[in-house]
C-alpha positions in Angstrom: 6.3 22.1 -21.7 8.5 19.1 -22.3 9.1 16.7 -19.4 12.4 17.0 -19.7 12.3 21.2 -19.6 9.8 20.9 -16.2 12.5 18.7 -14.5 15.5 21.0 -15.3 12.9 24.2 -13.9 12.6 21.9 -10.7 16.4 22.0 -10.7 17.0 25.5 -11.3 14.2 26.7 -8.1 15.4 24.1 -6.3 16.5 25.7 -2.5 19.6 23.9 -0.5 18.8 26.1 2.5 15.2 24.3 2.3 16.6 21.5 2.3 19.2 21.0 5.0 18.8 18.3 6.9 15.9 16.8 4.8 16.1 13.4 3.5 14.4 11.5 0.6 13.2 10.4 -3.1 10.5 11.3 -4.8 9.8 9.7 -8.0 8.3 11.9 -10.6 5.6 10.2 -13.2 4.8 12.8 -15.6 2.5 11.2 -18.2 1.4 12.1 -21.6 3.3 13.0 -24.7 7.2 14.1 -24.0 6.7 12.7 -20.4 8.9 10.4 -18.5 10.0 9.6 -14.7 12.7 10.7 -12.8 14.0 10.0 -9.9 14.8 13.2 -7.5 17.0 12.5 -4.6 17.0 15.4 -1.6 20.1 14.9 0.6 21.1 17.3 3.1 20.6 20.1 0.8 21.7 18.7 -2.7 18.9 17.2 -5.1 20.0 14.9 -7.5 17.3 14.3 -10.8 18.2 11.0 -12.8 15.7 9.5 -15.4 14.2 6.7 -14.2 14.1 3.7 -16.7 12.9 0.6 -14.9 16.1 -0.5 -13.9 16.6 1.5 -10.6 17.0 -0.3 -7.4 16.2 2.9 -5.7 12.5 2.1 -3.7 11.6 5.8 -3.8 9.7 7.5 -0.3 6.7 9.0 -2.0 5.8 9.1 -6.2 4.0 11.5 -7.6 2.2 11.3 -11.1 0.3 14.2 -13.2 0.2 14.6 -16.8 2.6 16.8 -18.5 0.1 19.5 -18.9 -1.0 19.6 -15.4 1.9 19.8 -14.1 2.5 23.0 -16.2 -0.8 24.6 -14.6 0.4 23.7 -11.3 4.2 24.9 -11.8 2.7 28.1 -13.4 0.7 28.6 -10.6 -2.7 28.4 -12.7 -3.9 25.4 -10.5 -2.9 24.3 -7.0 -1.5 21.1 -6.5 -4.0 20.3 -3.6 -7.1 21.2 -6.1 -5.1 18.8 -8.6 -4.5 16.4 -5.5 -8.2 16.6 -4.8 -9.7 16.1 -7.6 -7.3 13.1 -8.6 -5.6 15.2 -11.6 -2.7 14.4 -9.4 -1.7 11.5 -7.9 0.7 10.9 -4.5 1.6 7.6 -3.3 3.5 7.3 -0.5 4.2 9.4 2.7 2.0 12.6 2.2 4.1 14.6 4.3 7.0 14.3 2.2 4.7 16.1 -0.8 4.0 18.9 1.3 7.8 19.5 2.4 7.9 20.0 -1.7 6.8 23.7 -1.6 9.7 25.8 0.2 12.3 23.1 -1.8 11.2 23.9 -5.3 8.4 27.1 -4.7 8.6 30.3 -3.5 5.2 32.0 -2.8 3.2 29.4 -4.4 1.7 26.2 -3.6 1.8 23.9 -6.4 2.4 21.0 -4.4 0.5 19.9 -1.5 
């Protein structure tokens, strides 16, 4: 899956009631071929994805970086982000906490991130 296709997914599950009265950024490093970073900023129940070019004054709370095609196992459900986390096939930097407040946002009934 594209980069840009897994970020518009993340939009679509996103969950405002999940996110009400939860505050931060997360930037997204997806590596490989198509990949890219973005920026996803989680305001009081709005999340806002921009592409993230190097010019962004934004310091972000917590990054997160998997290859493209880990991060379709782990959006599919085929491998848990904390297996990935684990075994270093995907990387948080950052406040840990905030990663884990990732699964009601963006997942219902799995847990592809921490």
């Amino acid at each position: 899956m594209l980069a840009n296709k897994t970020i518009e997914e993340l939009s679509r599950r996103f969950k405002p009631e999940a996110a009400k009265d939860f505050n931060a950024t997360f930037l997204f490093n997806i590596e490989g071929e198509n990949g890219g970073s973005w920026l996803a900023k989680i305001n009081d129940g709005k999340c806002e994805f921009e592409p993230e070019n190097g010019q962004s004054t934004v310091e972000p709370d917590c990054k997160i970086t998997v290859t493209a095609e880990d991060l379709e196992l782990i959006m599919s459900g085929r491998m848990s982000a904390m297996t990935a986390a684990l075994s270093g096939i995907l990387s948080i930097e950052g406040e840990l906490g905030l990663a884990m407040q990732l699964v009601p946002i963006f997942f219902d009934g799995q847990v592809p991130f921490i």
